[in-house]
C-alpha positions in Angstrom: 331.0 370.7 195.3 330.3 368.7 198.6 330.3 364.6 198.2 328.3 363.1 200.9 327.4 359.2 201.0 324.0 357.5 201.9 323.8 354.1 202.7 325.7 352.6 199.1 325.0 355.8 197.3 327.1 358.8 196.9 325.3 361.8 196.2 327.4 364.9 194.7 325.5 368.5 195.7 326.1 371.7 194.3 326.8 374.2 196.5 328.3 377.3 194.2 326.9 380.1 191.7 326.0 377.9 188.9 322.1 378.8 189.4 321.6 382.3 190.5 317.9 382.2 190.5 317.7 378.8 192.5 317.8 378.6 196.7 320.1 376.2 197.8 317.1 373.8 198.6 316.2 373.5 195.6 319.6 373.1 193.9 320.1 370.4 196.1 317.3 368.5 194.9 318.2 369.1 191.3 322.1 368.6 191.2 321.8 365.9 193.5 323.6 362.4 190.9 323.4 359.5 192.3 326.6 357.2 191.8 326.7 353.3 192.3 329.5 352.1 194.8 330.5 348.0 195.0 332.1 348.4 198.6 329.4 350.5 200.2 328.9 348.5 203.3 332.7 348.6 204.2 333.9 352.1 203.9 332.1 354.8 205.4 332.0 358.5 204.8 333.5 361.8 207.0 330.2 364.1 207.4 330.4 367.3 206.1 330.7 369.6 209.0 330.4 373.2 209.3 330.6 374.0 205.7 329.7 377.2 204.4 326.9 377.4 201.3 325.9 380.3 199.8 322.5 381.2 199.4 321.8 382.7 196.0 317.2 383.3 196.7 318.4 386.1 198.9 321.7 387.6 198.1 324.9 386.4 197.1 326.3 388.0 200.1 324.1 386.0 202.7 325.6 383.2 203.9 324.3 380.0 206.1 326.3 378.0 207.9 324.8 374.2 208.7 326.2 371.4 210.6 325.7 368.0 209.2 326.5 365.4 211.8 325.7 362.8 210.1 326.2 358.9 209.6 325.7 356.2 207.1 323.1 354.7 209.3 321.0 358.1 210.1 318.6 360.1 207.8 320.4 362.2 205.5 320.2 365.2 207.7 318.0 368.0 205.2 316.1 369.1 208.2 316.6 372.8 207.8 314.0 373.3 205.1 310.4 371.7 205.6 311.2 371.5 202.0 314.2 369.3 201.1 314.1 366.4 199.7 312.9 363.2 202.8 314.7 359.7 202.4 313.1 356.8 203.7 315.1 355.0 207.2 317.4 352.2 205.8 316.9 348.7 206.9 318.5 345.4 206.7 317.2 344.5 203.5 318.7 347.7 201.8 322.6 345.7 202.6 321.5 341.7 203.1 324.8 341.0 202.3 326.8 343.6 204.7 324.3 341.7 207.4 325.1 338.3 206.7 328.8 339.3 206.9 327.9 340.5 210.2 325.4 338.1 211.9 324.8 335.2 210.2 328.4 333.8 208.6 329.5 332.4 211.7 326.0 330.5 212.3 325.8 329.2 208.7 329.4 327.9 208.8 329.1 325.8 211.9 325.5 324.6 211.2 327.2 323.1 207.3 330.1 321.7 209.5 327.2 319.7 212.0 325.4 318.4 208.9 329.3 316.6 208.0 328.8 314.7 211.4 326.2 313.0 213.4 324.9 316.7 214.9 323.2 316.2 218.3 322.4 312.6 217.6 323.8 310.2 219.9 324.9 306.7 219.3 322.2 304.8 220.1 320.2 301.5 218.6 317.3 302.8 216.0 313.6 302.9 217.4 312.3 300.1 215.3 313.1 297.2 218.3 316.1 298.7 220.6 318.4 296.4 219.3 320.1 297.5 216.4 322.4 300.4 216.1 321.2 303.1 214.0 324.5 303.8 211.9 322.3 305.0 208.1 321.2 308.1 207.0 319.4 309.4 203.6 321.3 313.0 202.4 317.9 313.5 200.2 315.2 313.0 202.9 314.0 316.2 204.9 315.6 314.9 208.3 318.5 313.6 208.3 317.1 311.1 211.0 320.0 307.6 211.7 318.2 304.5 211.3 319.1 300.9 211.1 320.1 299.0 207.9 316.8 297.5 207.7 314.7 300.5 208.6 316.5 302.6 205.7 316.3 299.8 203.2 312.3 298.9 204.2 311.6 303.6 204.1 312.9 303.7 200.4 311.2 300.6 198.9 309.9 303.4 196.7 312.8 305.9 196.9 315.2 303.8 195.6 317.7 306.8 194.1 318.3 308.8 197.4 321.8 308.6 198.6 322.2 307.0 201.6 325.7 307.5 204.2 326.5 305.1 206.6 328.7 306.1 210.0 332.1 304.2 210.4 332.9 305.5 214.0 335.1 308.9 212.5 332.8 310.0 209.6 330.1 309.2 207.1 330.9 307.5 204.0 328.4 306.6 200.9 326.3 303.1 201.0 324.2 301.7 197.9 320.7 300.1 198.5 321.9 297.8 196.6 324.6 296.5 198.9 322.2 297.3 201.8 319.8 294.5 199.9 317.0 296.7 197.9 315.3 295.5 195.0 313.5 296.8 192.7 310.7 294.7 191.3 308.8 296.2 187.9 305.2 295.6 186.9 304.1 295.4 190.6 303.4 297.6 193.1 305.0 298.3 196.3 304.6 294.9 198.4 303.6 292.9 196.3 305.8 289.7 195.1 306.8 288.3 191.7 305.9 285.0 190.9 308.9 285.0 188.7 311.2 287.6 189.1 314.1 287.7 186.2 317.6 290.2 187.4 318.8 292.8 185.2 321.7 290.7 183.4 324.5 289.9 185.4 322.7 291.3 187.8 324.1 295.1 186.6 321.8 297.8 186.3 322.4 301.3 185.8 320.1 304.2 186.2 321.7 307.7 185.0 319.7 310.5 187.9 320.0 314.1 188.3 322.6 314.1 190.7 324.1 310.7 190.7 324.8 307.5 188.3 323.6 304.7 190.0 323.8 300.8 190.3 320.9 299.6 191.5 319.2 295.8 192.1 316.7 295.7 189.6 314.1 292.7 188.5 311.8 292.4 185.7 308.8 290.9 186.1 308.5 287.4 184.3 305.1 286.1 185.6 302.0 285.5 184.0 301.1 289.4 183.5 304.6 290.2 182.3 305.0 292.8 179.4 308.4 293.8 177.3 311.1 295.0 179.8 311.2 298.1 177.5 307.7 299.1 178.4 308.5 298.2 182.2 311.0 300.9 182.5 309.2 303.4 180.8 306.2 302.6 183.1 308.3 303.4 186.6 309.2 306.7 184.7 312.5 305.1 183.5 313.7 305.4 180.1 315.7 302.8 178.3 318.8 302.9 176.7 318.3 300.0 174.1 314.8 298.2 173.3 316.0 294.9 174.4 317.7 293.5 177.0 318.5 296.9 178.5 321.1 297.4 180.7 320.7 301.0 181.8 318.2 303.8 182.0 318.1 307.2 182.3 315.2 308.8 184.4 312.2 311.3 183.0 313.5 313.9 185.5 317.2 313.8 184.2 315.9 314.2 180.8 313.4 316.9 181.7 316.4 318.7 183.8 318.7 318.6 180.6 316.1 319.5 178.0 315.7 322.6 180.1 319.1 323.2 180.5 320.2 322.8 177.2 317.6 325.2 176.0 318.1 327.7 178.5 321.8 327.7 179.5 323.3 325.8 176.0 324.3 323.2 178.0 326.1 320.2 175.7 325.7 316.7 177.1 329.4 316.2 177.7 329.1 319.5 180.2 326.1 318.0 181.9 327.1 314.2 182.2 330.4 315.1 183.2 328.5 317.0 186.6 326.8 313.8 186.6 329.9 312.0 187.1 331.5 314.9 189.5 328.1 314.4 191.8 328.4 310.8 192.0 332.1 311.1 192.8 334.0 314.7 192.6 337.5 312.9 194.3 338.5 310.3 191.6 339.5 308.0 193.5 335.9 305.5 192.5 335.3 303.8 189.1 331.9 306.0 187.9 330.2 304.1 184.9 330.5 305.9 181.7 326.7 306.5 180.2 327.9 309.4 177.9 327.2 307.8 174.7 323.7 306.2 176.1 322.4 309.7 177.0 323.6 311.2 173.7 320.9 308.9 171.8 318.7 308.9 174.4 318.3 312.9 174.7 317.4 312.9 170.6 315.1 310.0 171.2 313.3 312.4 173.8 313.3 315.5 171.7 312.2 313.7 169.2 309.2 311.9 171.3 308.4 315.3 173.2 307.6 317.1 169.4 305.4 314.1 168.2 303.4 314.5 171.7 303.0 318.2 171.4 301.6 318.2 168.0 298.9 315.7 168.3 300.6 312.9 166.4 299.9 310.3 169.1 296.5 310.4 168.6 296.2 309.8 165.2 294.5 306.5 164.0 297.1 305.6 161.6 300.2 305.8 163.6 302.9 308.3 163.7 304.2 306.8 160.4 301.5 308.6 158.8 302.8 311.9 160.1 303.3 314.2 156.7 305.8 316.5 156.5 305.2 320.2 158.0 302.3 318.4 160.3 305.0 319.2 163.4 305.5 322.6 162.6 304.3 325.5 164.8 302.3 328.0 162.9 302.8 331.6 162.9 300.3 333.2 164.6 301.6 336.9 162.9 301.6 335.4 159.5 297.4 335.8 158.2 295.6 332.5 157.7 292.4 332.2 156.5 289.1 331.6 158.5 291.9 332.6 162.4 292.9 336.3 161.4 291.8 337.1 158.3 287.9 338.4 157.5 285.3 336.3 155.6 286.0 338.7 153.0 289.2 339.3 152.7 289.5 337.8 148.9 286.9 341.0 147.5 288.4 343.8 149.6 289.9 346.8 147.4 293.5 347.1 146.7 293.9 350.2 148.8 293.0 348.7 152.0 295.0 345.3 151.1 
């Protein structure tokens, strides 16, 4: 019994008298078992070299000798019969692993060490007017481009959740948009101005994200086309914790991301809001704002809301207080119902087809 390795696969060939009737050929190609190795790409295998296997198609007494010199990078050398069994030539998607061990470690570690510091950008002012330095960058934009304070604060009048670093001479630390002065205004678009803004109270807003609690400047609108604060939230895709007066909010993303998670992976809400927490600060050294119990009746509030939109019920006329009980269910479609899978004439046919 010869071993011989190709690539990550050991292949074990009978050589002996177990098959009289068979060439060597073709007992190669039928006793060949392939065998799963974990460590492939790091040990490699002696070829077999002048052994001796008997061929049994002519007489047991024949003998042919063949020399494999052969490698875990070559063919597997078969090339005495126009017959034997052909493997195709590796590449480097056969070992992506083995070859980013090889070539691409090195690259990937010192590109995740530039990323830590300013890279290749110099310090210079920002390009808005030459005259102030450009010390901010945003972690969530595509490039990770330093600007000036009020460059970063005037690009995320709309992206208010991205995570912004600011440069201290030795490193980046974190920065809030709210310290660098953004506001967020509700009921108005981009630009435009409040007649009568009204601050989140005490000025102290909270908005629970995917990645990140944050605490963000926030004003409701007050002016002459003012609506309930509630319905302002949920109209910039932000979702209250109480009806009235709220003081946090928890975004249609977040909720999205743990509905799926929680369906898919079983994820509990202390699991996920305690990754929350470890994004926003994963060195406990910084006072995070505890939002555990807010998202634990917020997430049955959406559960609940997302069933009574998928079954119709915020379309009915009378309100979803006139939803009757089973009208949420999902029916069957195995189970027969009358007039979907069942034929017009299904009450008269005889008992030995029912």
């Amino acid at each position: 019994m010869h071993r011989k390795r190709k690539a990550d696969t050991i292949f074990e060939i009978s050589g002996g008298n177990a098959h009289p009737a068979r060439s060597v050929i073709q007992r190669l190609h039928l006793d060949a078992i392939s065998i799963s190795t974990s460590k492939g790409y790091k040990r490699t295998t002696e070829a077999v070299k002048g052994q001796t296997i008997v061929d049994d198609y002519t007489t047991k007494s024949s003998e042919s000798t063949y020399n494999f010199n052969w490698t875990p990078n070559d063919d597997f050398p078969l090339d005495y019969d126009q017959d034997s069994p052909q493997f195709r030539t590796r590449t480097a998607s056969d070992d992506p692993m083995f070859e980013w061990l090889k070539h691409d470690r090195e690259v990937f570690l010192d590109e995740l060490l530039r990323c830590d510091g300013r890279g290749s950008e110099p310090m210079i002012n920002c390009g808005c007017t030459g005259t102030f330095p450009a010390e901010f960058r945003c972690i969530d934009c595509l490039h990770c481009e330093m600007k000036c304070r009020s460059c970063i604060v005037d690009n995320h009048k709309t992206l208010p959740l991205h995570r912004i670093q600011a440069w201290n001479g030795q490193f980046f630390e974190k920065q809030s948009l709210k310290c660098m002065g953004l506001r967020i205004q509700l009921n108005h678009l981009p630009g435009d101005v409040c007649g009568a803004p009204r601050p989140a109270p005490d000025d102290d807003f909270v908005i629970v994200d995917t990645y990140q609690i944050h605490e963000v400047g926030l004003d409701f609108c007050n002016c002459e086309q003012s609506i309930p604060f509630a319905v302002q939230l949920l109209r910039a895709q932000l979702y209250p914790t109480t009806g009235s007066n709220p003081c946090s909010a928890v975004t249609f993303s977040c909720l999205k991301h743990f509905h799926l998670l929680s369906l898919e992976s079983k994820c509990s809400v202390f699991e996920y809001m305690s990754s929350v927490s470890r994004g926003t600060d994963n060195t406990g050294t910084e006072r995070i704002r505890d939002r555990y119990d807010e998202f634990l009746r917020v997430i049955r509030q959406w559960r609940h809301l997302k069933m009574l939109k998928r079954s119709g019920r915020g379309h009915d006329p009378n309100g979803v207080a006139a939803t009757k009980p089973g009208e949420c269910a999902l029916p069957c479609p195995a189970c027969p119902h009358p007039g979907r899978n069942l034929p017009p004439d299904w009450k008269s046919v005889s008992k030995e087809k029912k």
